[in-house]
Every structure is written in C-alpha cells, then in structure tokens.
VOLUM-953063 format. One record per residue (C-alpha): residue number from 1; x, y, z. Coordinates in Angstrom, 1 decimal. Example, Ala and Ser with C-alpha at 12.3 -4.5 7.8 and 13.67 -1.06 7.14 Angstrom:
2
+-----+--------+--------+--------+
: seq :      x :      y :      z :
+-----+--------+--------+--------+
:   1 :   12.3 :   -4.5 :    7.8 :
:   2 :   13.7 :   -1.1 :    7.1 :
+-----+--------+--------+--------+
% end
This chain:
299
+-----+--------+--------+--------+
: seq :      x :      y :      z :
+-----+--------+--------+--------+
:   1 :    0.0 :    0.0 :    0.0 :
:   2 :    1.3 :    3.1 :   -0.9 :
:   3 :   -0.2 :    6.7 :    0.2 :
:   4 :    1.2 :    9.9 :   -2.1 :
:   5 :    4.3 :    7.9 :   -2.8 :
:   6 :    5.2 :    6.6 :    0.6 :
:   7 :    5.0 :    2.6 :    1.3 :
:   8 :    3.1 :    2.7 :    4.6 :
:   9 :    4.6 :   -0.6 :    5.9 :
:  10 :    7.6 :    2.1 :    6.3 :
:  11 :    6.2 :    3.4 :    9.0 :
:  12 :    5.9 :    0.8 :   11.4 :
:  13 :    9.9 :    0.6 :   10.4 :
:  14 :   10.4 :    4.6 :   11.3 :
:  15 :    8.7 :    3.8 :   14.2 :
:  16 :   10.7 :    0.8 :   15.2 :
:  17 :   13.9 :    3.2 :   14.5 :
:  18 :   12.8 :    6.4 :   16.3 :
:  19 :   12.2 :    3.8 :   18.9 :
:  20 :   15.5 :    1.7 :   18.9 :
:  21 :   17.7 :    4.3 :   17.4 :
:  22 :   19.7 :    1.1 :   16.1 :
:  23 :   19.3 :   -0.5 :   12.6 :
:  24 :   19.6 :   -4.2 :   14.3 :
:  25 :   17.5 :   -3.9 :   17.1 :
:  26 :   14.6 :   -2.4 :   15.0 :
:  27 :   15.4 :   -5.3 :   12.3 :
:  28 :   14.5 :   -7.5 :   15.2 :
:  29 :   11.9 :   -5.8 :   17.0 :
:  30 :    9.7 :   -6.2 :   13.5 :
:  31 :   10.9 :   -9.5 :   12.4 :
:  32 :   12.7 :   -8.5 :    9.3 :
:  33 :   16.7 :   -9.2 :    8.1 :
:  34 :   19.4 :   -6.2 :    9.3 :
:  35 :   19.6 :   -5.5 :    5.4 :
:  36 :   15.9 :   -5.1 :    5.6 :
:  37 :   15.9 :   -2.4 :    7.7 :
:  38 :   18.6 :   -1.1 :    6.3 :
:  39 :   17.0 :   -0.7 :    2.9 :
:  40 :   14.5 :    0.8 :    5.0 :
:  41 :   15.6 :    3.5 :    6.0 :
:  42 :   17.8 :    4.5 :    3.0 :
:  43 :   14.0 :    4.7 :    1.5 :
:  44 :   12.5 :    6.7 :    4.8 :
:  45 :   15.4 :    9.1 :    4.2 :
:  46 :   14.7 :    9.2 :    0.0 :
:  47 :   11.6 :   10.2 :    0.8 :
:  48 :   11.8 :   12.3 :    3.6 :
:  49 :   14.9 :   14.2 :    2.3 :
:  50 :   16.0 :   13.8 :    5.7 :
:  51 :   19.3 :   11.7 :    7.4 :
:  52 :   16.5 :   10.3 :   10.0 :
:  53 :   19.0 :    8.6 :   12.1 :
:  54 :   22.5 :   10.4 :   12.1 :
:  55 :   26.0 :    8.0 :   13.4 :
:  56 :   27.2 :   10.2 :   16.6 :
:  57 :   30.1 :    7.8 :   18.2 :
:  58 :   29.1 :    4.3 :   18.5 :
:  59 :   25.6 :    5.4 :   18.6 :
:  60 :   22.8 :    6.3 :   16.1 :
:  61 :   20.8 :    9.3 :   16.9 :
:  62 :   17.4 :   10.8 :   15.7 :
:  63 :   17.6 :   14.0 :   13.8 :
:  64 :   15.5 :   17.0 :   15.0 :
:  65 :   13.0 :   16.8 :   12.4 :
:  66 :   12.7 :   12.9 :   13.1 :
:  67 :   12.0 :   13.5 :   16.4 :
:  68 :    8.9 :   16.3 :   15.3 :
:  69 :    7.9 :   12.8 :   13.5 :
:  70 :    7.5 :   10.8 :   16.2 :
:  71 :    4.9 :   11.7 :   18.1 :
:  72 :    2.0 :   11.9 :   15.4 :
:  73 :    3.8 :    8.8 :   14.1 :
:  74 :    3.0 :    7.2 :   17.5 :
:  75 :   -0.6 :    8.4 :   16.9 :
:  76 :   -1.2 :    7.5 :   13.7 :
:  77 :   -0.2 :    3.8 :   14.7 :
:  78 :   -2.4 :    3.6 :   17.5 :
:  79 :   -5.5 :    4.8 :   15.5 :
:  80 :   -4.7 :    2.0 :   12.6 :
:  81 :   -4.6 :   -0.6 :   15.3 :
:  82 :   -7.7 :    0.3 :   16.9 :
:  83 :   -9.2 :    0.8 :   13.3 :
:  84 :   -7.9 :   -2.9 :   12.8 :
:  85 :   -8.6 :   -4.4 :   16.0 :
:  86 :  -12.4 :   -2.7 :   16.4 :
:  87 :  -13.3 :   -2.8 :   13.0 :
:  88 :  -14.9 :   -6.3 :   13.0 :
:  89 :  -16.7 :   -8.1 :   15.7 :
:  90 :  -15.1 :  -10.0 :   18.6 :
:  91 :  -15.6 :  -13.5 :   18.7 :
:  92 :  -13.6 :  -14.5 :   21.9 :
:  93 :  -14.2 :  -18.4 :   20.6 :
:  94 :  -12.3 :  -18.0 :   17.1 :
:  95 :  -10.2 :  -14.5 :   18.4 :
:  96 :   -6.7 :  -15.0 :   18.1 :
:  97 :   -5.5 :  -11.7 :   19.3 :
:  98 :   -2.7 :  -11.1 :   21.2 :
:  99 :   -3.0 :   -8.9 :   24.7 :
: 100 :    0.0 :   -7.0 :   26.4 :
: 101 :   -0.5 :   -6.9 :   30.0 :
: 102 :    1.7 :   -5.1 :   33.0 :
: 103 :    0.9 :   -6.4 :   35.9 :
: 104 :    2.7 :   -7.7 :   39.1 :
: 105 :    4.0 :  -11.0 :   40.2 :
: 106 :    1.3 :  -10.9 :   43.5 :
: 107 :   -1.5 :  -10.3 :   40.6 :
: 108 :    0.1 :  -13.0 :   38.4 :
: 109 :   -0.1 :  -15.3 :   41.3 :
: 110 :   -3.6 :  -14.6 :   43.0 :
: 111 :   -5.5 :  -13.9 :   39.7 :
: 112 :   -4.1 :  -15.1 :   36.2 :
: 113 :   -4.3 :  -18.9 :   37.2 :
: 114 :   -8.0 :  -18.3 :   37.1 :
: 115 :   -8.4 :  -16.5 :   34.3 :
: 116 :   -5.9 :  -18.4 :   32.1 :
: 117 :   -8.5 :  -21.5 :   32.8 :
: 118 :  -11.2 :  -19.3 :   32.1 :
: 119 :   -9.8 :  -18.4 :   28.8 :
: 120 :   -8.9 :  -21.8 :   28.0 :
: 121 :  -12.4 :  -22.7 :   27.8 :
: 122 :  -14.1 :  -19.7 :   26.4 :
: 123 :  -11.3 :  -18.3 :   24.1 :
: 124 :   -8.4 :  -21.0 :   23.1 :
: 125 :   -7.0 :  -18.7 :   20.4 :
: 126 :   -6.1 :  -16.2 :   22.7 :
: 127 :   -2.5 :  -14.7 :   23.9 :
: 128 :   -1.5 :  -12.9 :   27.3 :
: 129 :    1.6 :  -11.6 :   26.8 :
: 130 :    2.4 :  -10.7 :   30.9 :
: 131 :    5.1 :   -8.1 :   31.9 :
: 132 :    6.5 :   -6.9 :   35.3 :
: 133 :    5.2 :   -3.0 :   35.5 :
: 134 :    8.2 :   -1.0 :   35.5 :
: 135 :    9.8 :    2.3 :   35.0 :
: 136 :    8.4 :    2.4 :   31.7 :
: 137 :    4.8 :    1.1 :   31.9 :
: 138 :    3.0 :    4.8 :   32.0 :
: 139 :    5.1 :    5.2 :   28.3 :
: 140 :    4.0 :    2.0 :   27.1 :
: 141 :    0.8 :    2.7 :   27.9 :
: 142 :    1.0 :    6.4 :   26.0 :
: 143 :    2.5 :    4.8 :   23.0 :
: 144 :   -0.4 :    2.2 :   22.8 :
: 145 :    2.1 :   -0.3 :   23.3 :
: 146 :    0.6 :   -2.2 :   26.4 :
: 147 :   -3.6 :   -2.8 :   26.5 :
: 148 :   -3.4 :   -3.1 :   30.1 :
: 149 :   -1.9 :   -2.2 :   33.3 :
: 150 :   -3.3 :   -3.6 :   36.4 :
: 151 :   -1.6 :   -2.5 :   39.8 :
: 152 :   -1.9 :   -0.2 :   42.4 :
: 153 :   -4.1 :    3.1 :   42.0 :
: 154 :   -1.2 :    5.1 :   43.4 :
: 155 :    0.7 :    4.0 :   40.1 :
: 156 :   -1.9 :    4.7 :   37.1 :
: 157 :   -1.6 :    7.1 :   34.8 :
: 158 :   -3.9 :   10.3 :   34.8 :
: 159 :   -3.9 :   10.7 :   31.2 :
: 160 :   -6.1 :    7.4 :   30.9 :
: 161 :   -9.4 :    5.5 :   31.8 :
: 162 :   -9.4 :    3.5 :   35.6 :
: 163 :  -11.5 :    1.0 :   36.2 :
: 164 :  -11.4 :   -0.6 :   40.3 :
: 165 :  -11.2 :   -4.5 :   40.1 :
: 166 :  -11.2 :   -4.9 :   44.0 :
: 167 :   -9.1 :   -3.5 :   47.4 :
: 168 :   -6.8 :   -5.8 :   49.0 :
: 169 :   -6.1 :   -6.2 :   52.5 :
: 170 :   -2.2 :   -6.0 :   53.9 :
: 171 :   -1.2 :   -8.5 :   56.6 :
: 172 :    1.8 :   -9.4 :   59.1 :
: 173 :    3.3 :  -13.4 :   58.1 :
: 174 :    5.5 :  -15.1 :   60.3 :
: 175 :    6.8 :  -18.4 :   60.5 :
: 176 :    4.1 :  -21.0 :   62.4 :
: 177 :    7.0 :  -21.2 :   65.0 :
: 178 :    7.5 :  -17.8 :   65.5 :
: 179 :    6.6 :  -16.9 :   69.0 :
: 180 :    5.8 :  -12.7 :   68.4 :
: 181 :    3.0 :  -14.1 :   65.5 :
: 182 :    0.3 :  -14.8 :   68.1 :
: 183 :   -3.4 :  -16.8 :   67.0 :
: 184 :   -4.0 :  -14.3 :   64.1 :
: 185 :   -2.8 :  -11.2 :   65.9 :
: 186 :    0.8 :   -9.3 :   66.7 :
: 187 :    1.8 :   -6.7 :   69.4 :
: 188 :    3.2 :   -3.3 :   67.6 :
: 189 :    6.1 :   -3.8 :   69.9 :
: 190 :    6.7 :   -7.1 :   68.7 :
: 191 :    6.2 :   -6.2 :   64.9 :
: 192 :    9.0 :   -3.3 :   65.3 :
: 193 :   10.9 :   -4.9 :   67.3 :
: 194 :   11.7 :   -7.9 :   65.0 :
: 195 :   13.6 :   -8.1 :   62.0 :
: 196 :   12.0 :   -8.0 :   58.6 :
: 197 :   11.4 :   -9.4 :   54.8 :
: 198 :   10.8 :   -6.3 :   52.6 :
: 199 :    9.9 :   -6.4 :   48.9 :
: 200 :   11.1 :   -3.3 :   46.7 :
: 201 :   10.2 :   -3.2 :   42.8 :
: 202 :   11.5 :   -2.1 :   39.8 :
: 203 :   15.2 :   -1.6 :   38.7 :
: 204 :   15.5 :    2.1 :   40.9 :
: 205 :   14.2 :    0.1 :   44.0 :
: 206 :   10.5 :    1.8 :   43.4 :
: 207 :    9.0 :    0.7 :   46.8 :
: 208 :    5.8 :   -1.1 :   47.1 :
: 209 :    2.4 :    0.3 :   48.3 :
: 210 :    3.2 :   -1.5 :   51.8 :
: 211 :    6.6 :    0.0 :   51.7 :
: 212 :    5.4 :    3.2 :   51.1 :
: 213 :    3.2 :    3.5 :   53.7 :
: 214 :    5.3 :    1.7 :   56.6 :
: 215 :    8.1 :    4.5 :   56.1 :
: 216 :    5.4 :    6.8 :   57.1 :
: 217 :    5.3 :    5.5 :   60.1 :
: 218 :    6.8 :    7.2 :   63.0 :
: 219 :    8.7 :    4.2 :   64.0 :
: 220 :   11.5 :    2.4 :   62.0 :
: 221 :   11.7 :   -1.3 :   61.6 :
: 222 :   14.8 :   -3.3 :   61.1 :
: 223 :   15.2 :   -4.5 :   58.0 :
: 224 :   17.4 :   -7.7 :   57.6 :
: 225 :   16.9 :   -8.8 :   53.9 :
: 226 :   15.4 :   -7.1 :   50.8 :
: 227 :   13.8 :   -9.3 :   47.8 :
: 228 :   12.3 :   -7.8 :   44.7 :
: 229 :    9.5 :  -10.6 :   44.3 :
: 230 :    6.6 :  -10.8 :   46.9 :
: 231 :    6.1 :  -14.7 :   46.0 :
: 232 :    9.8 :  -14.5 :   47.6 :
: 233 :    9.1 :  -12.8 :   51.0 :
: 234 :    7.0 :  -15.6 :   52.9 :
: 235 :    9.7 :  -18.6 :   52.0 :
: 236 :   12.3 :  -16.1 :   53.7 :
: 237 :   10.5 :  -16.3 :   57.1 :
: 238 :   10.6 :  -19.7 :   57.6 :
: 239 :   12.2 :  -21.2 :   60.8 :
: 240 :   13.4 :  -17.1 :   61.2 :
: 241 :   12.2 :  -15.2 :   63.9 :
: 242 :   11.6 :  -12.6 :   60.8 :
: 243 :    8.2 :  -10.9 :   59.3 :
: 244 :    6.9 :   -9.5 :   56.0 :
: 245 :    4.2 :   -7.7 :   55.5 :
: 246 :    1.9 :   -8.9 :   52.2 :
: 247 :   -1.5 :   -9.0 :   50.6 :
: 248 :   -4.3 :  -11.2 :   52.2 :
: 249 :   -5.0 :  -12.9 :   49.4 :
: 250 :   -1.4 :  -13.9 :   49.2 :
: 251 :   -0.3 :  -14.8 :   52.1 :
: 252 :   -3.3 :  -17.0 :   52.3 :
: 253 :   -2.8 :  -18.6 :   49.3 :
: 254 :    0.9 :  -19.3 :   50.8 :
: 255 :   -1.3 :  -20.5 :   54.4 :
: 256 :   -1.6 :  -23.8 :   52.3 :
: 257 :    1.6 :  -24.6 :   51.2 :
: 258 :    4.1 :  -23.4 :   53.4 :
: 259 :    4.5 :  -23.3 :   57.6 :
: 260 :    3.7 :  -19.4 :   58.4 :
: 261 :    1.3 :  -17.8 :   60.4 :
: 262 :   -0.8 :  -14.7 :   59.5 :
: 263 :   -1.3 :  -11.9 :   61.8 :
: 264 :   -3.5 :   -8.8 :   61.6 :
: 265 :   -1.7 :   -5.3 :   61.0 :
: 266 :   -1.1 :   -4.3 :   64.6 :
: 267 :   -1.9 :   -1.0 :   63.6 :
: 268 :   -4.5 :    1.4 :   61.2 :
: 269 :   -3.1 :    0.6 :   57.2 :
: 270 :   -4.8 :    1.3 :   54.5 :
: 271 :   -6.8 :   -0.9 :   52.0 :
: 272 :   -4.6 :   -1.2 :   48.2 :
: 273 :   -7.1 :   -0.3 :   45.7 :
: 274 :   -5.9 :   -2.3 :   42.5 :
: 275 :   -7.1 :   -1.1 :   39.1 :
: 276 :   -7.2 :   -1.6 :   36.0 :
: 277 :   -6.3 :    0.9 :   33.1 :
: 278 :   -6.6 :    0.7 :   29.3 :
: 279 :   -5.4 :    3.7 :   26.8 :
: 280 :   -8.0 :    6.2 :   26.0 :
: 281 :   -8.1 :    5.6 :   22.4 :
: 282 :   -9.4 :    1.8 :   23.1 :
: 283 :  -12.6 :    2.8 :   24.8 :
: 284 :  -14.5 :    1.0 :   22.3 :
: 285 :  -12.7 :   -2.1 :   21.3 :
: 286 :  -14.9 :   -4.6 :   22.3 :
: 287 :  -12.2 :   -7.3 :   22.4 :
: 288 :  -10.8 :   -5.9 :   25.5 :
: 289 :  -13.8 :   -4.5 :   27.3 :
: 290 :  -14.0 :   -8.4 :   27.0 :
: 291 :  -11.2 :   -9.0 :   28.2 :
: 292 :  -11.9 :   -6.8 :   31.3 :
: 293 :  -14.7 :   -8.4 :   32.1 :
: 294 :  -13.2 :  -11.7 :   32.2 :
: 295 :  -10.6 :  -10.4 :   34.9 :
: 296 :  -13.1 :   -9.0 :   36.8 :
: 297 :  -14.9 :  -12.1 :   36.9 :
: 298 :  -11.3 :  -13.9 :   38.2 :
: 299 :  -10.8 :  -13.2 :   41.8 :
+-----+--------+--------+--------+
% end
C-alpha cells in the first residue's frame, strides 16, 4: 500500500527506528533481516529528504525533524490498530489476538491462574503476553504499546481511563513457630521490634504500596533482607524469627503450602485499591472490554 508515494509498511519501520535508534534492534523488533531495515531506512530518508537517524560515536541518533515525527507517528499507529482491532466483531471463541499486559507478580499469582483457565475454555485462540510493571509502563501505555496495566491506584496514569477491580487487605506473616505471630494477631512492639522481609520493585528500587506507607510510620523497623518478588518474602521467614508484610490474598494462598502464620496489622493501614487501566483511544474495542470483564470475573 502506498499513500502519495510513501509505502506505509515504512512506517511501522520509522517507528521501530525512532524507537531503537539502532538499525539491528529495529530489524528484530519487527521481524525482518538487518539489510531489511537497512533498505528501510535509506527509503525513509529518500523520501523524507531527511538523514532520519544520524552516526554520533558508536551510537545512532534521531535527527530534529525525526523526532517532530515521532509523536503523530506514535498516533497514527495507535489509531490504525484500533481501526484494525475494532473494525470487526469480537468473537472471543475463534479471536486469536494477542494482549499486552503489565501487571505484578502478586496479581500473576492470586489472579491469572484463574483467568488463564477461564480463557482456556471460552477463548483458546487467545495470547496474554504478561510483563513486570516498571519504570516504563505509563510510556508504554502512551504509545499504545501495552492494552493493560493492572496495579496499584497510586501508580496509574492520569492521562487514561481507571476502572477498580477490588481492594486488598495487607497482613503481618510469620513463620508457624515464630513466638511474636500470636493466634492471628501481633503486638506493635513485637512487629518493630523484630527483623523483617521487605519487597522493593523495579530496577530504581520503586517501593511497594506496603513500603510506602510503613516509612510513614513514626517508628522504624529493622530491615534484615530485601527481595524484589513478593512470592519470595514468605519462603524467607521460615524457621526465622523474621516478618513481611503482604496481601491477604497472598499470604493465604501461601497458608496452604508453606509453615507461616498470619497476623493482623497491629496497627491502622490502608486498604490497596488495585485497578485496572486501558489507553484512552481503546474505549470502544470490544475485544478488550471483553477482556476486562473476564478479569473481573477472576478473583
């Protein structure tokens, strides 16, 4: 397809360059041979009249006027896929679209077995492709480059829609032999007193929700080991006299499989209020309002 001279398959290459800023890692971001891409973007530049990507050092950098590009080239990409992907109706039996979805490990853990098996029976063709939210989720989710985020409402995006799929409850686990974890309860002097298991997210040690709101607390807890996965913190307490703090649904998950004890928050902490969020321009696509509906029919 060409429109006033331009192959439009180009631009998902432009994009993939603006992107990459590196002739082999867009090659292999769209699939296509390193002389591919080059060939590529010697036509991008014929057309263009423009160096697009200019050698500075060991590095390939966009020109000014490439970067004025990329931004309504982002656009442009994000209304031909939802032109694509809403232009037809949404058969979730014969679908076989493909869904990119941020969410966390604890989310992965407590919710996706269920809705993988519900997908499995009501829409086989179907692909989750599940990432770890990061530094770089809110930009994914600008570019059009992720359908989903679900996580924490302190972490959404304001520039997009927010749906609540439920509030989680934060508890104290223990080992079973741990004398300070009491029948379901925990003395404040005994919970910052002892030593403790603390999970910290994302490759600047972003804290959690729990972490964020226990360093607001007046007093300070000693913390003896830090993990960055919260299906890590309970095996780290057993036979330890240590604690982590972790969502209900969880730790009680955990309750079955592994020797700990779970304790009420010896003090007022708030409820996590997990969401999930969708880029604006997908309001209407019926494939994932489907989609959302299934989650929130998971937990």
């Amino acid at each position: 397809m060409r429109f006033k001279n331009l192959d439009l398959n180009l631009l998902v290459a432009l994009d993939a360059l603006l992107d990459e800023q590196s002739v082999t890692r867009a090659a292999d971001r769209v699939n296509v041979s390193q002389p591919a891409m080059s060939a590529a973007l010697s036509r991008l530049r014929e057309h263009f009249d423009e160096p697009i990507l200019q050698q500075h050092g060991k590095s390939m950098v966009p020109t000014a006027a490439a970067l004025r590009m990329r931004d309504p080239l982002k656009q442009l990409l994000r209304d031909i896929d939802v032109l694509v992907t809403e232009g037809s109706h949404f058969d979730p039996s014969t679908s076989q679209r493909r869904f990119q979805i941020a969410t966390s490990d604890y989310l992965l853990a407590v919710l996706f077995p269920q809705l993988n098996q519900r997908l499995d029976r009501l829409a086989p063709g179907i692909t989750m492709d599940c990432i770890q939210p990061s530094e770089l989720t809110r930009q994914l989710l600008d570019q059009g480059e992720l359908d989903l985020f679900i996580g924490p409402e302190e972490h959404v995006s304001p520039n997009h829609p927010t749906e609540l799929l439920f509030e989680e409850e934060y508890v104290v686990v223990g080992c079973v032999k741990n004398p300070a974890v009491k029948p379901r309860k925990i003395s404040e002097k005994d919970f910052f007193e002892a030593g403790h298991v603390v999970v910290e997210i994302g490759r600047q040690a972003r804290t959690s929700f729990a972490e964020t709101h226990l360093r607001q607390s007046h007093a300070k807890r000693q913390i003896d080991m830090r993990v960055s996965s919260f299906l890590i913190a309970p095996e780290m307490v057993i036979n330890t006299n240590k604690l982590t703090v972790m969502h209900k649904r969880l730790a009680k998950m955990y309750e079955k499989r592994l020797p700990i004890a779970i304790a009420a928050m010896p003090f007022e902490f708030p409820l996590m209020r997990e969401m999930i969020q969708y880029q604006r321009s997908r309001q209407n696509d019926e494939g994932l309002r489907w989609l959302i509906d299934q989650i929130k029919q998971s937990y």
